[in-house]
KEPATOR-400484 format. One record per residue (C-alpha): x, y, z. Coordinates in steps of 0.001 Angstrom, whole numbers, padded with zeros to 6 digits, always signed. Layout:
% residues N
XYZ;...
//
This chain:
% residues 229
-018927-015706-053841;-015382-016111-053662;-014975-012900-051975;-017501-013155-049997;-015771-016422-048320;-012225-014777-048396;-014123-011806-045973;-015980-014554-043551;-012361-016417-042861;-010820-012362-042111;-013786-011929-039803;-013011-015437-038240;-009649-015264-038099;-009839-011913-036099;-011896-013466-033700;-010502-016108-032607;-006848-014309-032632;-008100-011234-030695;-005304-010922-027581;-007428-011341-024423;-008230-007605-022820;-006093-006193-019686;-008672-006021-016646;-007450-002594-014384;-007178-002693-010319;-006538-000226-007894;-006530-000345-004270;-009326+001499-002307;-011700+001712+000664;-013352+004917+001877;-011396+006269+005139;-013156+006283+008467;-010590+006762+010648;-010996+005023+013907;-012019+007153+017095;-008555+009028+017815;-008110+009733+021327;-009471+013317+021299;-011141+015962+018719;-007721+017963+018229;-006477+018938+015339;-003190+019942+015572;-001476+023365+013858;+001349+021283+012567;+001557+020427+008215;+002464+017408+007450;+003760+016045+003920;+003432+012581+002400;+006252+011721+000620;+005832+009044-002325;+006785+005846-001149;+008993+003198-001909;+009115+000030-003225;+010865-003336-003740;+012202-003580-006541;+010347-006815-008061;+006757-005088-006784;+008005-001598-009159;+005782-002798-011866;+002060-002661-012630;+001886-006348-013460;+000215-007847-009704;+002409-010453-008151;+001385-013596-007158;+003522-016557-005822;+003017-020350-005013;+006563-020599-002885;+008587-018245-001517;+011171-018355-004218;+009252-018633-007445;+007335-015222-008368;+005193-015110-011118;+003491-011900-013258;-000398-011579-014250;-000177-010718-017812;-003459-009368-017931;-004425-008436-014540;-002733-005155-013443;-002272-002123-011450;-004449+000847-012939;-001301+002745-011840;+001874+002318-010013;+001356+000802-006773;+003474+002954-004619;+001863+005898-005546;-001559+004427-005118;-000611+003134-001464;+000692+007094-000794;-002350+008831-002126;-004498+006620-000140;-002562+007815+003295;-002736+011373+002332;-006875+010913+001952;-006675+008724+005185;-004852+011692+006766;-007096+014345+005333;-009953+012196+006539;-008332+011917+010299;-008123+015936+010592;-005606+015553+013260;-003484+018197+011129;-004327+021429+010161;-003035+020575+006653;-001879+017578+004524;+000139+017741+001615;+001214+015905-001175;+003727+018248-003153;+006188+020180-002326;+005507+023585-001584;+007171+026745-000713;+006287+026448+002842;+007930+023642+004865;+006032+021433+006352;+006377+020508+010440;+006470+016663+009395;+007356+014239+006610;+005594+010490+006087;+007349+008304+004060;+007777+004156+003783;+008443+001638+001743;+006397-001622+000206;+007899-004374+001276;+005396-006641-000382;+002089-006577-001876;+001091-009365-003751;-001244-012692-004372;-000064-015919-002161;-001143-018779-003008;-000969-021706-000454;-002395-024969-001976;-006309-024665-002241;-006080-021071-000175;-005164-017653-001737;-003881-014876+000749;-003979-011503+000172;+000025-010177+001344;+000723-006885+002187;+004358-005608+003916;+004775-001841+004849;+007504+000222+006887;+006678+003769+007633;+008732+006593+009437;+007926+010088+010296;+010400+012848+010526;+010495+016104+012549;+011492+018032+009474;+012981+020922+011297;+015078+018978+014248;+015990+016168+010845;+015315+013426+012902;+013101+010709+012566;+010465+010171+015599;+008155+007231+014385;+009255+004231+012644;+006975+000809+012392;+006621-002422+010036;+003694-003912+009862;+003406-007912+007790;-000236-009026+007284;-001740-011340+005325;-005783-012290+004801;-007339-015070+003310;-009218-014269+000111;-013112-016030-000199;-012768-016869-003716;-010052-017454-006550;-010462-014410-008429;-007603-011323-008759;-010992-008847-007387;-010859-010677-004214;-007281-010420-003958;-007368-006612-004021;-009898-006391-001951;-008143-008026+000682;-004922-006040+000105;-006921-002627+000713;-008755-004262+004084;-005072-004520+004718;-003955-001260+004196;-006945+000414+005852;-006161-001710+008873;-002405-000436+008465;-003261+002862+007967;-005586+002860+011032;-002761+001802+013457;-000281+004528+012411;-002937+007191+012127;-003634+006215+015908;+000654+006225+016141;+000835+009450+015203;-001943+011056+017339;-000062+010239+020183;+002844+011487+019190;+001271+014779+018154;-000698+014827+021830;+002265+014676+023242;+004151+017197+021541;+001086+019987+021553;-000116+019134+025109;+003371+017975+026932;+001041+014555+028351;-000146+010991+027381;+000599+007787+027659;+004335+006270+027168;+004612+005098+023269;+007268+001638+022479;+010445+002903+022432;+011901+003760+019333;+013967+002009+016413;+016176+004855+015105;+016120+003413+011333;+019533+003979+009018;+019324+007399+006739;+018221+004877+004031;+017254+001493+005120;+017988-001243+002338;+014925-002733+000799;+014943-006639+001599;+012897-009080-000204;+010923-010811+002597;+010822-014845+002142;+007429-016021+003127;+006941-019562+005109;+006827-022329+002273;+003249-023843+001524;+001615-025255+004453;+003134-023316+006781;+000680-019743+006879;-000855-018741+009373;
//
């Protein structure tokens, strides 16, 4: 009997002192590139380099604030793998998905490719603004002529969607509508460019930002509460 009630309190106490389990995200959405502005596909390869992040994002721990200086760290809720490499593997199926180049890599190979994509996250993280939650998402991209060195695209992009409901799923959720929206707009970037250089015609693009050899990575400071858009 005595045993018996020394096993029950082991089973008990095992219970109740189990550590909570880690729930897994990852960003996703299936690519349907929006209509470019014609059928080509270009004979050019393009590469996508792995991107980089901010430093306090380099973790697989998801972020979430309540002020712009305070960051805090889900213990439990987490990245299924690093985020910067899930944000590049999602452009290179985006790309492959856009067929605008006759190839899309991800490694480096023996051949060189024509161009290079690379950025950097800025952010990427939970806001929370009183009763709201906003999914925050920061991105700069450039694209390099790999042959003339010299970069020929460069954009930002800072968006940030409210979330329906209070729950980390909803959150990354948001933060891939995000990214498919960002993706979307450089995709459509890029065409142009490409039109351009293939046919020698299209329209004018914004003139361009030549960005330092290695821009610093800045930690953007978000309005305080209240103050979101």
């Amino acid at each position: 009997m005595r045993i018996l009630l020394f096993l029950i309190v082991l089973v008990l106490l095992s219970c109740f002192g189990r550590a909570p389990s880690i729930s897994y995200y990852q960003l996703n959405y299936v690519p349907t590139p929006q209509a470019m502005t014609n059928d080509t596909t270009y004979p050019y390869i393009i590469r996508v380099k792995d991107f980089e992040i901010a430093e306090v994002y380099r973790r697989n721990n998801i972020v979430y604030r309540q002020s712009p200086f305070k960051l805090h760290f889900y213990n439990y809720e987490q990245w299924v793998v690093r985020p910067e490499h899930m944000i590049s593997d999602i452009l290179f199926r985006h790309l492959e998905a856009a067929k605008i180049f006759s190839e899309v890599r991800r490694s480096v190979d023996m051949d060189e490719p024509d161009f290079i994509i690379s950025g950097i996250v800025r952010a990427l993280e939970e806001y929370d603004n009183k009763d709201e939650w906003y999914a925050h998402l920061a991105i700069n991209m450039n694209l390099l002529d790999y042959r003339a060195r010299r970069i020929i695209w460069s954009r930002e992009w800072a968006y940030r969607k409210k979330v329906s409901n209070f729950e980390t799923i909803y959150v990354v959720r948001g933060l891939s509508e995000l990214l498919e929206r960002i993706n979307n707009e450089a995709i459509a970037d890029i065409d142009s460019i490409m039109r351009v250089r293939h046919f020698g015609k299209g329209p004018a693009l914004p003139p361009l930002r030549e960005p330092a050899a290695r821009d610093p990575i800045e930690f953007e400071v978000l309005p305080p509460p209240g103050e979101i858009e």
